[in-house]
N, C-alpha and C positions, 0 to 999 in steps of 0.2 A: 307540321310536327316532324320532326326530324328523325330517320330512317334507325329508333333503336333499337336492338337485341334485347329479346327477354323470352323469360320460359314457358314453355309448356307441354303437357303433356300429348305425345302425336301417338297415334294408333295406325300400324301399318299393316299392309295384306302382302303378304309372298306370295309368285308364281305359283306356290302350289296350294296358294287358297287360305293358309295358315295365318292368324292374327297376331303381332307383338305390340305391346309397349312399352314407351318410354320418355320419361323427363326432356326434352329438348332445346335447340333454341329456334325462333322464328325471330322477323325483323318486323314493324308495322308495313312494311309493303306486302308482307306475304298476308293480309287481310283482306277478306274480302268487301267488294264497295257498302257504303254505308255513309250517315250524314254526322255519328256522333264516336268518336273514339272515346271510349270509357277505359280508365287503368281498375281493374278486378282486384277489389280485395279479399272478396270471400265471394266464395260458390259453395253446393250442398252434394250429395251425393240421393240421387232418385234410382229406382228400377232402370228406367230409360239408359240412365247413364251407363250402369253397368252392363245393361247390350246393346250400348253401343263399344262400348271400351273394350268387348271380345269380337266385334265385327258382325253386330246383327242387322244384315240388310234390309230388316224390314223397318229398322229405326233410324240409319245410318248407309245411307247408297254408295259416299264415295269416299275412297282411303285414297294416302292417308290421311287422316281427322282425327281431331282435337275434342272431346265431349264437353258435355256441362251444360245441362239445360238450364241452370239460375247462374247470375250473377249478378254482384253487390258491389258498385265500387264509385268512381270520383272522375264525373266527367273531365277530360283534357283536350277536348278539340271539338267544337261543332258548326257545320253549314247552317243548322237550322236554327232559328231564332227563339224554339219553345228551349232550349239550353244553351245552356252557360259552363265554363268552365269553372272547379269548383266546384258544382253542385252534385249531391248527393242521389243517387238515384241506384234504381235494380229492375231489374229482366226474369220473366218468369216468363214459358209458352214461348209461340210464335217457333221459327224454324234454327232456335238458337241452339246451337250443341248438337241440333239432327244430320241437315245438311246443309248449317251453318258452324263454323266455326264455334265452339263455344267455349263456358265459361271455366277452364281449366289451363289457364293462359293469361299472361300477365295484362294485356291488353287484350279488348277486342272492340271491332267495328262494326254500328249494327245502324239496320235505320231507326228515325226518331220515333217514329210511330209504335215502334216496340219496347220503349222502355216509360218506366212510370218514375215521377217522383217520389222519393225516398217520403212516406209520410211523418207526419207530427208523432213525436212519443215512441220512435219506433227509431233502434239503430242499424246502420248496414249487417252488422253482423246477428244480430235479432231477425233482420227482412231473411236473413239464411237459412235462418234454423224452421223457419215457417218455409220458406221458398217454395217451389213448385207444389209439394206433397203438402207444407199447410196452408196454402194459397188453393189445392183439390179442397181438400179437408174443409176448409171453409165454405169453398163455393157450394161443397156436398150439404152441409148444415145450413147455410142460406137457401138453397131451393128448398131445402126439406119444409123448411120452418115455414116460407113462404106461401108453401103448398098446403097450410093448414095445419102442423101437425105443432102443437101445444103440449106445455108439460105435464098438463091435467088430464091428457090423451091413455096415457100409460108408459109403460118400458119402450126406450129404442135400443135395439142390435145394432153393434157397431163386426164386422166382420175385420179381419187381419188386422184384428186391436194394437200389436204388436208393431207394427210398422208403422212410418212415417206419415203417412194419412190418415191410418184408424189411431195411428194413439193422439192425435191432436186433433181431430174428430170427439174422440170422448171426452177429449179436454175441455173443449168449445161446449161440446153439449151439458157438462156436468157444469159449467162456472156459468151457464142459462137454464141450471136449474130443469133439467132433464134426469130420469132416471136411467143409467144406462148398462144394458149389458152387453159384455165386451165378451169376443169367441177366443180364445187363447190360441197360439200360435203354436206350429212345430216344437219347439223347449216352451217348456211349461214357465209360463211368465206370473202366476196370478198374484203372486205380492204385488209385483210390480204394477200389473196392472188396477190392482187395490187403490194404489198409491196413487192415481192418476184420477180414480175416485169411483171406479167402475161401481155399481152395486150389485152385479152378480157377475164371476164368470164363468163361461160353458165350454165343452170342450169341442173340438173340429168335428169330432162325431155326432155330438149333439145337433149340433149344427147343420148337419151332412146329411139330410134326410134320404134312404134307399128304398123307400115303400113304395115308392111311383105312384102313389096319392096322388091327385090331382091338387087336394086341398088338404089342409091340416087345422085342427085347432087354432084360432088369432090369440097372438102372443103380445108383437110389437106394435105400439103405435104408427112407428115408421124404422126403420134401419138405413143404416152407410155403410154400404156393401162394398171393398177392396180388391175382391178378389174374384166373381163373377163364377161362371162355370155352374156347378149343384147347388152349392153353398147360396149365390144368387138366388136361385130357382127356388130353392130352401124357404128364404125369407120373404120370396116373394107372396110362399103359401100359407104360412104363417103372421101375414100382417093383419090389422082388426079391419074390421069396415073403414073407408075411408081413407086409408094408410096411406104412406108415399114410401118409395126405397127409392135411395141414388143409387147410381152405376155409375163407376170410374176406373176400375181396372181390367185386366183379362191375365193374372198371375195364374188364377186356376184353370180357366178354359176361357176359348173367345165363343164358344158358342149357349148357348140358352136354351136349355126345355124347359117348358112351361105351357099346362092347359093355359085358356082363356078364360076358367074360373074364377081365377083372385078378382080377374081386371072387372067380370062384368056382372058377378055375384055379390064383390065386398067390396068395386070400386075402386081397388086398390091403381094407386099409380106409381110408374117405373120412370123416374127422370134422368137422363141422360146428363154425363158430367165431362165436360170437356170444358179443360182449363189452357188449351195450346191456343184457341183460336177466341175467347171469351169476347164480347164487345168490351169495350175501352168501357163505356159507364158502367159497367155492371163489374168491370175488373178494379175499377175506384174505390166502387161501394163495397165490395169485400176488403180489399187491403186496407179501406178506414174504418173496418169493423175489428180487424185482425190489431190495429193497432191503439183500440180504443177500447169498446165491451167486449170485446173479445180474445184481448195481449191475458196469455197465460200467468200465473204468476210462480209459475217452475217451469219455467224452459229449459233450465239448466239438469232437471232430471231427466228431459229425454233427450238430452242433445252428447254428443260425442264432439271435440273438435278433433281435427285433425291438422297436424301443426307445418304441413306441408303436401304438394301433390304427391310426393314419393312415397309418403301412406295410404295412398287412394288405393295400391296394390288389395291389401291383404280387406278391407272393407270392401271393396267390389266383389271381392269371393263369396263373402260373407252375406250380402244380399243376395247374390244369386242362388245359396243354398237354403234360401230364406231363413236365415238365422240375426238376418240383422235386427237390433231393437233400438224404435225412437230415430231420432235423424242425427244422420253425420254431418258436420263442414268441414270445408278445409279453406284454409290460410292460404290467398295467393300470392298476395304482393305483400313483402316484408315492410 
């Protein structure tokens, strides 16, 4: 492929430690090695992305760099024989946009083993608006469910309802026929989250338990927890016998208190949700659930698009003051 110029967004560090951005150009030699050159049509906007996009070391070690942990676009070059030129395909996980180049860039080069075919019934720009956060979202609701927890169980708590994992979390759980309540976010969202199909929401307070109980009254079946920190611990003590809660994020804290009562009183289990490093079958079997029993049919109510990188500015803000609702893309290649 021939050595061309195209855009992207680079994040850079000053001597004196200070982060910029900005729209740039790179050529495909400034890529790093890889067996499939992919042209990026759409990418999404996740938590991750927006620290790495101000220089957060612990997501991003080395400037300057280009973010985007998903991308969606149209193979154009590959060594390896599982792809073709032509073919449709998209990147969620693995070390793309951390400390690899990612998908905020007209092109990028990645190995084969990290990208999945674009499934049936599902378009690139559809595979975005799910991307990394409903590709969590999913994998959170497939452990749950697999773990026993049925709709005849009772209510599941969905925690930072609001954002890009919990509101397509309630979405998944309410179109399987779950009853679900959603915890409301920083701006008071409950129409909206009405609309998504919630059947009850509660407020962060409620949710926020400060008694240092060990144990609380069972509420939930099971919960998909966003946010981690008390709010975690929260649901963990309020789940019925038997229960399951996923864990997928640390917005509110990386740490956990919690007796050992839920776990060996009510049984309750804590499953751990890690969508960077997923096995390959088990990353299949969600993305053909996501685009099958699972494709929402309003994606378009919680999706924002963004009609270029150069609006990535003011929504990156926006996430980080947790004020964003539902998920962003942006348009990379015209």
């Amino acid at each position: 492929m021939e050595n061309i110029t195209f855009k992207a967004m680079i994040v850079t560090e000053s001597d004196d430690k200070k982060f910029t951005r900005k729209i740039g150009e790179k050529q495909i030699s400034d890529l790093p090695e890889g067996e499939v050159i992919i042209n990026v049509q759409y990418s999404s906007l996740n938590y991750k992305d927006a620290l790495s996009a101000i220089g957060n070391k612990g997501v991003s070690r080395y400037y300057p760099h280009t973010p985007g942990i998903d991308a969606a676009g149209v193979v154009v070059e590959s060594t390896n024989s599982k792809f073709t030129p032509g073919e449709e395909v998209l990147i969620t996980g693995y070390d793309l946009g951390m400390n690899t180049t990612g998908g905020y860039q007209e092109y990028i080069r990645v190995p084969a083993d990290w990208i999945v075919k674009l499934p049936e019934n599902l378009t690139l720009r559809e595979s975005m608006i799910y991307g990394t956060a409903g590709f969590t979202a999913a994998l959170s609701c497939y452990k749950m469910i697999n773990n026993g927890v049925v709709p005849g169980n009772g209510p599941v708590l969905v925690t930072g309802a609001t954002g890009g994992v919990g509101s397509i979390a309630l979405s998944i759980l309410v179109k399987s026929g779950y009853e679900v309540v959603a915890v409301n976010g920083i701006v008071d969202e409950t129409e909206y989250l009405k609309k998504l199909g919630a059947k009850e929401v509660i407020s962060i307070e409620e949710a926020d338990d400060k008694s240092g109980r060990p144990m609380l009254k069972p509420r939930w079946a099971g919960a998909i927890d966003t946010v981690a920190g008390n709010i975690l611990s929260t649901a963990i003590k309020t789940t019925k016998y038997g229960g399951s809660v996923t864990c997928c994020g640390n917005v509110g804290s990386a740490e956990l208190s919690s007796s050992i009562y839920p776990f060996i009183l009510n049984g309750v289990s804590l499953l751990g949700i890690d969508s960077v490093n997923c096995p390959v079958d088990t990353r299949m079997a969600v993305w053909n659930k996501i685009a099958s029993d699972w494709k929402l049919d309003y994606l378009e109510d919680i999706t924002t698009e963004l009609p270029n990188m150069e609006a990535l500015d003011e929504r990156i803000d926006l996430i980080l003051q947790g004020k964003n609702r539902g998920r962003a893309i942006v348009k990379i290649s015209k």
